[in-house]
Every structure is written in structure tokens, then in C-alpha cells.
N, C-alpha and C positions, 0 to 999 in steps of 0.2 A: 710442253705444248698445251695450250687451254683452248678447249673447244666449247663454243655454246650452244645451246639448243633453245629453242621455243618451247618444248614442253619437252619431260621426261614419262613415258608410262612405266610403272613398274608394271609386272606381271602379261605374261603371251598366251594367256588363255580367253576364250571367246569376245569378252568384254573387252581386255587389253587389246585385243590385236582391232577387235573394232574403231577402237577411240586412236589408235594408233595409224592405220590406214586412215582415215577419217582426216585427220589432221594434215599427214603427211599430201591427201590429195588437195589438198587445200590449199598445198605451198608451207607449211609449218616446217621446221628443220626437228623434227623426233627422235628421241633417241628412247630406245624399248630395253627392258630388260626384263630377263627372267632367271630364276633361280634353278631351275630344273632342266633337265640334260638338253631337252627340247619345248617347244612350243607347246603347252597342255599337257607337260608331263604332270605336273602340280594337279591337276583337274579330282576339285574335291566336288562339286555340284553336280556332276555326273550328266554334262551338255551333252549334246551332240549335236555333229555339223551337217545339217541340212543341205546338202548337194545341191540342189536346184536350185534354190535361194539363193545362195555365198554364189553361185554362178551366174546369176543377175547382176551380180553385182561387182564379183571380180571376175569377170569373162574366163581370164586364163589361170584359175587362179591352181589346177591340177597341175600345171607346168611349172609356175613360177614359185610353189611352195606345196609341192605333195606332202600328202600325209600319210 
């Protein structure tokens, strides 16, 4: 079975999952991947996710993707 995608993001850390929601809300068909056991396990930049902000922007996003 061959699947195609509109764009691939490697990596599910702050920027990846940006570029990735981003696309996908756009109608893109994404396909994400990451190396590590979860989303920002990798995390060598030392982000953090700004709660009130990512909630502007993805309302639900505590439900649909706790951390």
C-alpha cells in the first residue's frame, strides 16, 4: 500500500508540531514523525510550552494532546 503525503515533518518538538498543525489546518495531508518515545522527548533547546498562548491557538489542545 503507498500512501502520499503533501508534506512530511520530521521531528514533534515545538517547531515540528508547529509546522505540522499549521499545514494540516490548512488541508495539507502531513505526515509527522519523531524519533523519540513521545512528542519532545528529543528536546535539546530547553522550550517550554507557554499554556496560555498554544491555548489561543489550539483551544483544546489539554484534551486532544496532554502533556
Amino acid at each position: 500500500m503507498t500512501e502520499k503525503f503533501d508534506a512530511i515533518v520530521v521531528g514533534a518538538g515545538p517547531s515540528g508540531n508547529a509546522c505540522a498543525y499549521t499545514m494540516a489546518k490548512a488541508g495539507l495531508k502531513v505526515l509527522q514523525i519523531e524519533r523519540g518515545e513521545y512528542p519532545g522527548s528529543k528536546n535539546v533547546q530547553g522550550a517550554i510550552l507557554y499554556s496560555d498562548a498554544l491555548e489561543r491557538i489550539i483551544p483544546d489542545f489539554r484534551e486532544d494532546a496532554p502533556l
